[in-house]
Residue, then its C-alpha position, 0 to 999 in steps of 0.5 A: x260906645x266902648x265895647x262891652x264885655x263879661x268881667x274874666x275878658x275885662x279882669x284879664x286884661x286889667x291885670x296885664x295877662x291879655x292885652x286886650x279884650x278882643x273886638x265884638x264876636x258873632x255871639x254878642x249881645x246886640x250894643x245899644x245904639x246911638x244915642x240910646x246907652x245906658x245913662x242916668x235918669x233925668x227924672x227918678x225911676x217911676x216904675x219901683x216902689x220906694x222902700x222904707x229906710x232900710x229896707x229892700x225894695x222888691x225885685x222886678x221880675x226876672x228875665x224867663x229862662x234865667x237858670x237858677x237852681x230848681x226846687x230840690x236840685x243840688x248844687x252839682x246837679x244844677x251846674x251839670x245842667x248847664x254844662x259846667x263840670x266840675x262844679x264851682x265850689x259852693x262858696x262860689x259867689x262869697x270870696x269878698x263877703x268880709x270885704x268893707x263897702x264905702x258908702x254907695x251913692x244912690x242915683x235912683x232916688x232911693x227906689x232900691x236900696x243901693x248898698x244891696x245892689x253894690x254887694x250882690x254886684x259883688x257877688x256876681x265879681x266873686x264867681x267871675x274872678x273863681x272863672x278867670x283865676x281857673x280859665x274856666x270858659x264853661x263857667x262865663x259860658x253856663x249863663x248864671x250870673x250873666x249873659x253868655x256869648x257877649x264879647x270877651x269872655x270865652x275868646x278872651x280865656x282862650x287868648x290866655x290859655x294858648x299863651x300856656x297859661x293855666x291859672x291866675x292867682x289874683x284877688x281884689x282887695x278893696x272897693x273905693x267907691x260904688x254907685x247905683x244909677x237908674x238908667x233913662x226911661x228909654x234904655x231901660x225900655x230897650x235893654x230891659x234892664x232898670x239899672x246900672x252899677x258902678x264900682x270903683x275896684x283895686x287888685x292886689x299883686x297878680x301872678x300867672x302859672x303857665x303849662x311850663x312850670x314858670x310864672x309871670x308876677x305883676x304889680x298891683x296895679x290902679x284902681x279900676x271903675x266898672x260900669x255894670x248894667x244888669x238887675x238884682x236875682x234871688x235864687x235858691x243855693x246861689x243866694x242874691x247876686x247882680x246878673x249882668x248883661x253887660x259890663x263896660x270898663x269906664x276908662x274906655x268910655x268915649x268922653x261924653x258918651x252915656x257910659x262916660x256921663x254914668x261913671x262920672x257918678x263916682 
């Protein structure tokens, strides 16, 4: 299985300001085991209802404890108690709303409505890539719109920062492919977690500034494939977002391994 890692550790190195995502850490989410990763189902996902066309199926309950803004908090309030300050700005979550969506491949038998899973998994890239342009750690480490402490996220941000780096200027600039993929019955009952989302992603020129006052320019580099297991949230001020536990970059996936069997999907 490839390590997996919060999108700022895979982002930066993507984009050549790291070069690496660093091994596993203590702080990690256990890795599925052997045999058990995320895969698309043989059989179609049996415990979601099926939607009428065009529509959305509903939610599956949310993990307890998710932190989502609480009845009457505000926006700053809310990131204060979870340690992030200054807060994002409100349109954190919404930088690619104009961007255009292909056609989302639904391998889940329609039990969800794949494009809006695609476009809240973009919306959860929209908030990591404002914490990877800002090397905000306590942003990747609050928990929001993933699960804190997996491999590369806050060491990665580190890593750069001790390079002098002190921000990034980069923006994703299209999405050529995505896909929806119901995981198999068994990793759905260990991880907990009902599906898996693929998108196929392109970056424009990248520049990074560092604490000297010079700067480092990269070409646009080649489309990247994301591999993101994870389930769909709705929360008051934050809106509908893909919460990802894990995200794998489909380039490192070992050739006939299940993250490699799912990014072959697109």
């Amino acid at each position: 299985m490839p390590t997996r890692h919060r999108w700022p550790a895979l982002l930066l190195a993507a984009i050549g300001l790291i070069t690496s995502c660093g091994p596993a850490g203590s702080g990690s989410s256990p890795p599925p085991t052997s045999g058990s990763g995320p895969a698309a189902a043989s059989t179609p996902a049996a415990s979601p209802p099926t939607p009428s066309p065009g529509t959305t199926a509903p939610l599956p309950a949310a993990p307890k404890g998710l932190p989502v803004p609480a009845a009457g908090e505000g926006w700053a309030a809310f990131w204060a108690r979870r340690d992030v300050a200054p807060p994002p700005p409100t349109t954190l979550l919404d930088q690619y709303a104009a961007l255009r969506l292909p056609a989302v491949k639904d391998e889940t038998a329609k039990a969800v409505n794949a494009g809006d899973y695609a476009r809240a998994a973009l919306r959860q890239l929209s908030g990591e890539q404002y914490a990877l342009s800002h090397l905000r750690a306590d942003l990747t480490a609050a928990g929001v719109l993933g699960a804190p402490g997996l491999s590369g996220d806050a060491g990665s941000i580190s890593a750069a920062t001790q390079t002098g780096l002190v921000a990034v200027t980069s923006a994703l600039t299209g999405v050529q492919a995505a896909a929806v993929v119901a995981l198999a019955p068994a990793v759905r009952k260990a991880t907990g977690e009902p599906y898996l989302v693929l998108l196929r992603v392109s970056f424009g020129p990248v520049t990074g500034r560092y604490r000297d006052g010079s700067s480092k320019a990269l070409p646009a580099g080649k489309p990247v494939t994301y591999a993101l297991v994870g389930h769909l949230v709705r929360a008051r001020l934050l809106g509908t977002f893909f919460f990802v536990q894990a995200a794998y970059d489909c380039s490192s996936a070992a050739k006939g391994g299940a993250i490699a069997r799912a990014c072959a999907t697109v």
